[in-house]
VOMAR-232478 format. One record per residue (C-alpha): residue number from 0; x, y, z; residue in one letter; chain. Coordinates in Angstrom, 1 decimal. Layout:
<nodes>
{i NUM x X y Y z Z aa A ch A}
...
</nodes>
This chain:
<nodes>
{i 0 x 20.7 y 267.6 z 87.2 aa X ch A}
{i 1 x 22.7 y 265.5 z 90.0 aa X ch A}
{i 2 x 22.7 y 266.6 z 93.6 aa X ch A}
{i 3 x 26.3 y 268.0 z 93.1 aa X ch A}
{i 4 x 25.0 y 270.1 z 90.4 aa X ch A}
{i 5 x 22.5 y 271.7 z 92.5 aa X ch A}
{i 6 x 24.5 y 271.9 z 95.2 aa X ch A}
{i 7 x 27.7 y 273.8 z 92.7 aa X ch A}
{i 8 x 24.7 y 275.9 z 91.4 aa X ch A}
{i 9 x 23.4 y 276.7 z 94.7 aa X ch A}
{i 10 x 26.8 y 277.6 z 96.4 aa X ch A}
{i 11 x 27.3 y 279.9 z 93.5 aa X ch A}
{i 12 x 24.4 y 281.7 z 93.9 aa X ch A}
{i 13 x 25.1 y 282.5 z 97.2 aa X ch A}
{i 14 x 28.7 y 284.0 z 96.6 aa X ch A}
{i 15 x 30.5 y 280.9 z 95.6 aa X ch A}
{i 16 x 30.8 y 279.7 z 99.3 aa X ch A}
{i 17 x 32.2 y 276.1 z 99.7 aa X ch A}
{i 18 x 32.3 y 276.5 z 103.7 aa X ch A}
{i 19 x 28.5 y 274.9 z 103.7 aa X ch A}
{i 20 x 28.7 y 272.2 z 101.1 aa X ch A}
{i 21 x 26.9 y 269.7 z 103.8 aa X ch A}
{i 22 x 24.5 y 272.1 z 104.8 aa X ch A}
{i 23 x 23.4 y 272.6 z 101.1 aa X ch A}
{i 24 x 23.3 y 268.8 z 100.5 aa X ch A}
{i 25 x 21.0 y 268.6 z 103.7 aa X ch A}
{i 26 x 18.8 y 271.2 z 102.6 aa X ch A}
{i 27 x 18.4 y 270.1 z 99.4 aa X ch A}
{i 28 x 17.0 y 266.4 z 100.3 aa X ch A}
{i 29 x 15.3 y 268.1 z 103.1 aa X ch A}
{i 30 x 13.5 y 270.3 z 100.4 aa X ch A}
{i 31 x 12.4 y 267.1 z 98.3 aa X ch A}
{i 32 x 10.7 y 265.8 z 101.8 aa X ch A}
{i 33 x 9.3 y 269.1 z 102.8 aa X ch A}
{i 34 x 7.6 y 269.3 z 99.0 aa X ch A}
{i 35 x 6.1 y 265.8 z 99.2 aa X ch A}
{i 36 x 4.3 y 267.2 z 102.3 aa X ch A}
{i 37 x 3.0 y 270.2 z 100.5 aa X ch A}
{i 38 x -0.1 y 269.9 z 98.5 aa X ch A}
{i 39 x -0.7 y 271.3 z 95.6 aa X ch A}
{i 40 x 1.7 y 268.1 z 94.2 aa X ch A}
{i 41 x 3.3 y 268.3 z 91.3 aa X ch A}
{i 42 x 2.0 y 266.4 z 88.2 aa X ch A}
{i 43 x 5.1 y 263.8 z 87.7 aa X ch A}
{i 44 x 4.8 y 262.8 z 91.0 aa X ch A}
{i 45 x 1.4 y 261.2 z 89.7 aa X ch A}
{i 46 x 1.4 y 257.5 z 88.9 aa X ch A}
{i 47 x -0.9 y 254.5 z 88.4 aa X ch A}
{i 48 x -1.9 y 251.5 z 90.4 aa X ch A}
{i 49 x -3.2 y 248.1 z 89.8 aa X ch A}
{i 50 x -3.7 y 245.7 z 92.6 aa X ch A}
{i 51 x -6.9 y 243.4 z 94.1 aa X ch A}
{i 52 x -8.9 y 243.3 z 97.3 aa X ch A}
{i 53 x -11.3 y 241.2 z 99.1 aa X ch A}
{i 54 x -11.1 y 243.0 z 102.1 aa X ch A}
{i 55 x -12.5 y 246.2 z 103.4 aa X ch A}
{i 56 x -8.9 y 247.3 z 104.8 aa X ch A}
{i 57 x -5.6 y 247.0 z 102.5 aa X ch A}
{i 58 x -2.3 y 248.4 z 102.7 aa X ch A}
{i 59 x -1.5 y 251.7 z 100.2 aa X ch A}
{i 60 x 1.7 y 251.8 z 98.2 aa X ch A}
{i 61 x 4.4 y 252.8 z 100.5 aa X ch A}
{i 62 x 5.5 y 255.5 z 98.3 aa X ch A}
{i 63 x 1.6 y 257.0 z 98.6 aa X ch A}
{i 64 x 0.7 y 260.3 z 99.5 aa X ch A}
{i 65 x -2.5 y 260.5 z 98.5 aa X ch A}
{i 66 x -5.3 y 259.9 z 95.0 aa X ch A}
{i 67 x -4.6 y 262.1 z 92.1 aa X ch A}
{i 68 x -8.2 y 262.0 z 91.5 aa X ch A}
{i 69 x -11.0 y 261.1 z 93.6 aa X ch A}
{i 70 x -11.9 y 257.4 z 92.3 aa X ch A}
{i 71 x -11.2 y 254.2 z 91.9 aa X ch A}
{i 72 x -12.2 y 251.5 z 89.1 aa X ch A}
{i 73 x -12.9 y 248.2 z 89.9 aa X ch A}
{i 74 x -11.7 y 246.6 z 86.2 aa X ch A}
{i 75 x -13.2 y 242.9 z 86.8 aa X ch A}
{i 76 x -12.9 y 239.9 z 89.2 aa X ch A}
{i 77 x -9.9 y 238.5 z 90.3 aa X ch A}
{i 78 x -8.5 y 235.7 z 88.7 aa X ch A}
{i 79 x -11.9 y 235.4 z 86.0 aa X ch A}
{i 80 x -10.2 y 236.8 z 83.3 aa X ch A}
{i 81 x -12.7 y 239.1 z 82.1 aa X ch A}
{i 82 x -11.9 y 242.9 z 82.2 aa X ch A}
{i 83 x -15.2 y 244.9 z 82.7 aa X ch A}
{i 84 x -15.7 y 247.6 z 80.4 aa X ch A}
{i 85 x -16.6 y 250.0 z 81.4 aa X ch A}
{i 86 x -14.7 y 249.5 z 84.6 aa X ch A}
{i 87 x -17.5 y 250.3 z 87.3 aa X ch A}
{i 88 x -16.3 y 253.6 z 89.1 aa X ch A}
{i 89 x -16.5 y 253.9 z 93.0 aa X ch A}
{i 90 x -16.0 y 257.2 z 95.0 aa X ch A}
{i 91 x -13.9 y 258.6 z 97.8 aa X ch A}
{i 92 x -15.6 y 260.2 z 101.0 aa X ch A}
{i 93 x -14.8 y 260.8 z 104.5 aa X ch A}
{i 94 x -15.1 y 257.6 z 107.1 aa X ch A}
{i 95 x -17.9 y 258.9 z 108.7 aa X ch A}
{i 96 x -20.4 y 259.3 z 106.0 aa X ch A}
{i 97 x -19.3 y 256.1 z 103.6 aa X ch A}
{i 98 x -18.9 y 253.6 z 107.3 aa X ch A}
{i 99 x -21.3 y 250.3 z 105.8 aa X ch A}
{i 100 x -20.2 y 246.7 z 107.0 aa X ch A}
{i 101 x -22.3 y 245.0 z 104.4 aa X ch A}
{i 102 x -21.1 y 243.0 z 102.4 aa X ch A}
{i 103 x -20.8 y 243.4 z 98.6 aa X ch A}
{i 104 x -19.3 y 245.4 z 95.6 aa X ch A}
{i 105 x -17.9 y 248.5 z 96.7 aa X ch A}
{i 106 x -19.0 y 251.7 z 96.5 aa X ch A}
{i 107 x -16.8 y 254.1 z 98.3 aa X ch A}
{i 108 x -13.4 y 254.5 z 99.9 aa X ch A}
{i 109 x -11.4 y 256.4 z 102.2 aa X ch A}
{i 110 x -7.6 y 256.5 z 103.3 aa X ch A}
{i 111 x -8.0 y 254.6 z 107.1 aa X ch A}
{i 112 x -4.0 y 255.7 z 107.7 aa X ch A}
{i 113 x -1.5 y 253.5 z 105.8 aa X ch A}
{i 114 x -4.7 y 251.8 z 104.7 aa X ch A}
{i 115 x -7.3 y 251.9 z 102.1 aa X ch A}
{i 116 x -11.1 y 251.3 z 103.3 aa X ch A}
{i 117 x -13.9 y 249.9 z 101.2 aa X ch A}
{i 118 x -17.6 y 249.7 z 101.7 aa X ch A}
{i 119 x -19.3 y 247.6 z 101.1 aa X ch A}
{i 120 x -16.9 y 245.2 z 102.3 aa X ch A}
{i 121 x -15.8 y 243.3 z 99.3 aa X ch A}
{i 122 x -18.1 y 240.2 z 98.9 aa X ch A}
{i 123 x -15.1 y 238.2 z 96.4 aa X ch A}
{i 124 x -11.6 y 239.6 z 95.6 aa X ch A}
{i 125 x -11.9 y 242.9 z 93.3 aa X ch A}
{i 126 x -9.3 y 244.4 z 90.8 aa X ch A}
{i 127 x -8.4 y 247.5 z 91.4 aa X ch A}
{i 128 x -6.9 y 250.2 z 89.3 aa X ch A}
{i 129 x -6.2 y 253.8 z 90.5 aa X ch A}
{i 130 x -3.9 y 256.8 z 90.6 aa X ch A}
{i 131 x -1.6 y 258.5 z 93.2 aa X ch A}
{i 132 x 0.9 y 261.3 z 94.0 aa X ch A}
{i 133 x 4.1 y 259.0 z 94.9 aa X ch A}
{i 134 x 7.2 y 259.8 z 97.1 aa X ch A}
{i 135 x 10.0 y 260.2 z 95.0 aa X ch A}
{i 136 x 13.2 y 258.2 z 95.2 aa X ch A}
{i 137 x 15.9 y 259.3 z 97.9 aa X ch A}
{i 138 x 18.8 y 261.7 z 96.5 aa X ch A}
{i 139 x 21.6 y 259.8 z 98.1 aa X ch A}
{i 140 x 25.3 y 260.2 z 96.6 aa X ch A}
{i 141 x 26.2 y 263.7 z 95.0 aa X ch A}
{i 142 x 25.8 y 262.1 z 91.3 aa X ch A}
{i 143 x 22.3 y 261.0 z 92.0 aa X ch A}
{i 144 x 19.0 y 262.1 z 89.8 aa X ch A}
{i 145 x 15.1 y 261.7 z 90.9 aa X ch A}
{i 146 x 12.0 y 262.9 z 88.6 aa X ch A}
{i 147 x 12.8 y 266.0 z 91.0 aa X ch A}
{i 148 x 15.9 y 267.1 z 90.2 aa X ch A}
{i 149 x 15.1 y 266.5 z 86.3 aa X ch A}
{i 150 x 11.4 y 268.5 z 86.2 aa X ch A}
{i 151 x 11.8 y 270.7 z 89.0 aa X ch A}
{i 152 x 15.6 y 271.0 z 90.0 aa X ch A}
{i 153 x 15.1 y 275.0 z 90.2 aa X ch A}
{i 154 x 12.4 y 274.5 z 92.9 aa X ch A}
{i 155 x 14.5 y 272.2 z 94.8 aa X ch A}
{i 156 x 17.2 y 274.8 z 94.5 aa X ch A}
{i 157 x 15.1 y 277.5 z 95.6 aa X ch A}
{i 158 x 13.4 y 275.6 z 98.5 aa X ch A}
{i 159 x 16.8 y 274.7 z 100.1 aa X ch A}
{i 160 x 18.3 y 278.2 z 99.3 aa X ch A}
{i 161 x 16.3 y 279.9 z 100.8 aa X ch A}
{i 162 x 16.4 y 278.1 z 103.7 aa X ch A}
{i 163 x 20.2 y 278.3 z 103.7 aa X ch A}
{i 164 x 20.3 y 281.8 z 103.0 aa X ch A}
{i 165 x 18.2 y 282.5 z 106.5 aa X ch A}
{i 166 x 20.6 y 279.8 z 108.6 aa X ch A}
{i 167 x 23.5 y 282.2 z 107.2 aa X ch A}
{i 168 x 22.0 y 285.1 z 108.0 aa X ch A}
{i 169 x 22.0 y 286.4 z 104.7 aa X ch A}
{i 170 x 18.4 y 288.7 z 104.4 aa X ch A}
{i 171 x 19.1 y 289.3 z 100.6 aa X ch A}
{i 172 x 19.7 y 286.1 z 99.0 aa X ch A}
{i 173 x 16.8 y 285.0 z 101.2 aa X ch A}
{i 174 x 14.1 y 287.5 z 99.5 aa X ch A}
{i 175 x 15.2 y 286.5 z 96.3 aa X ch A}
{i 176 x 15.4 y 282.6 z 97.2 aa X ch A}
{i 177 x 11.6 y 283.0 z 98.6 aa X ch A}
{i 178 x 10.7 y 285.2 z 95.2 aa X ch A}
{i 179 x 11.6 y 282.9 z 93.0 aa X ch A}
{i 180 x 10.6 y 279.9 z 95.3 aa X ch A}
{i 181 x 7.2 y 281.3 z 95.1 aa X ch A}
{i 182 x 7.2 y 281.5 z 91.0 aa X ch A}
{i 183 x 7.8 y 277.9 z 90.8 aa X ch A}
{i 184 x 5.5 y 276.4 z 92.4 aa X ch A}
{i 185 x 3.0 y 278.9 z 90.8 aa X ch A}
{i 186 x 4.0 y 277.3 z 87.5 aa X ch A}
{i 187 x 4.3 y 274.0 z 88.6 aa X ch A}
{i 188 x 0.6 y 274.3 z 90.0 aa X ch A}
{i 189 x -0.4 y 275.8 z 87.1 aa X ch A}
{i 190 x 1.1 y 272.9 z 84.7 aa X ch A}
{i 191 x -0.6 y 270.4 z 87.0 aa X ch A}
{i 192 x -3.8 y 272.0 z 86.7 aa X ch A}
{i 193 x -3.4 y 272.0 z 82.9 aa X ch A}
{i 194 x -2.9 y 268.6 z 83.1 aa X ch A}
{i 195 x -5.3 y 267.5 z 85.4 aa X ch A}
{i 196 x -7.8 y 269.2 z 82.6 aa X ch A}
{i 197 x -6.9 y 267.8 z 79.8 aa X ch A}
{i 198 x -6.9 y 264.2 z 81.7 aa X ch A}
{i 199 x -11.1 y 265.1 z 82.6 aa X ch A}
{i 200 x -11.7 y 266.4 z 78.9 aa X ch A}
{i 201 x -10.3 y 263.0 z 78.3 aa X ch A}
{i 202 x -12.4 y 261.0 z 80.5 aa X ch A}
{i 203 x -15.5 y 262.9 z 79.3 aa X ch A}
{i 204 x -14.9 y 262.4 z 75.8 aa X ch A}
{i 205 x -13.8 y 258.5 z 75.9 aa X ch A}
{i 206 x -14.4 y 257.2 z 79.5 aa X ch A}
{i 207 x -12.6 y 255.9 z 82.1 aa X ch A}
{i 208 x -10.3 y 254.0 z 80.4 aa X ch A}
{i 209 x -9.0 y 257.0 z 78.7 aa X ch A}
{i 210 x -7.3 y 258.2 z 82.3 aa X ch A}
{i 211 x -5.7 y 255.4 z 82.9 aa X ch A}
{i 212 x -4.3 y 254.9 z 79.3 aa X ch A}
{i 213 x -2.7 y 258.9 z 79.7 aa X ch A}
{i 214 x -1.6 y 258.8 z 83.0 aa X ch A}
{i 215 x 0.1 y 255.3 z 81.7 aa X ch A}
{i 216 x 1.8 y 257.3 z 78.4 aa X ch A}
{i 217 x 2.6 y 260.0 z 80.6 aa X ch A}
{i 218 x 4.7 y 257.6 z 82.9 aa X ch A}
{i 219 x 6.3 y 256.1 z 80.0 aa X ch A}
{i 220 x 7.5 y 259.9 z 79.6 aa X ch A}
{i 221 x 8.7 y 261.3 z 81.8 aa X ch A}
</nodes>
């Protein structure tokens, strides 16, 4: 669904007003930000990672929000052409606890701001394969799409409604906005969850390599 679409779908729904066609577009983009800060994130927001280190410090994604699951794998060496398997697993902790200026293969990690932290420091440069929760891409012009507005459009729609609704004074449509507001994003935390199973029942029964290979199908998807 474009942004116009939302926006025609959204107007209608609140009496077929076309005196607040900016405010609607506003709200809606302002909705897709305001979600992106609001954990539980929705599963196609999730996406993979490969990149190497040889530092403890190194830059995230700039679409990051934050891991989809709590690990990293270190698949191999840079540059040595061998890919490990298994991939050896490190864990995420808080700064405090995981803090270790050694030097060697690392262990744990942390998000240090825009940054990611490793510790050991890495002793030679490390390949790295992981997965996120991702900013979506901008809805700009009113005949725009995003992975929003084509898996979730109706909780875009009901965010910004029923934030509309309340700047227009209109008490109704904003209990029914924040009902159904409220249903979505129990389904789309439910669906998530589902998924997030089914991605550990996968990992049990075949390893590691079996997350990354259905979070990378999944992409391929969507």
């Amino acid at each position: 669904m474009t942004l116009d679409d939302m926006k025609s779908l959204l107007a209608g729904r609140l009496g077929q007003r076309t005196d607040i066609d900016d405010m609607i577009y506003a709200e809606l983009r302002q909705a897709q930000t305001t979600l992106e800060k609001t954990p539980p994130y929705p599963w196609f927001l999730a996406r993979p990672a490969a990149t190497f280190v040889g530092q403890n410090l190194s830059l995230l994604p700039d679409d990051f929000i934050e891991f989809y699951m709590d690990i990293i794998l270190i698949t191999g060496r840079t540059g040595m052409g061998e890919l490990w398997v298994p991939p050896v697993k490190i864990y995420g902790g808080e700064f405090e606890h995981i803090h270790d200026n050694s030097s060697g293969m690392p262990k744990n990690f942390s998000v240090v701001g825009p940054y990611l932290g490793l510790w050991p420091h890495p002793d030679v440069d490390y390949d790295l394969t992981y997965l996120y929760y991702g900013k979506d891409v901008v809805l700009t012009s009113p005949s725009s799409e995003n992975t929003w507005s084509k898996k979730a459009e109706d909780l875009l729609i009901a965010e910004a409604g029923w934030h509309v609704a309340r700047n227009i004074r209109d008490a109704q449509r904003a209990s029914e906005f924040g009902q159904d507001r409220a249903e979505v994003r129990r389904r789309l935390a439910q669906e998530t969850t589902s998924r997030l199973e089914s991605m550990r029942r996968a990992v049990i029964a075949s390893g590691e390599d079996a997350l990354l290979g259905q979070v990378h199908w999944e992409t391929g998807h969507q």
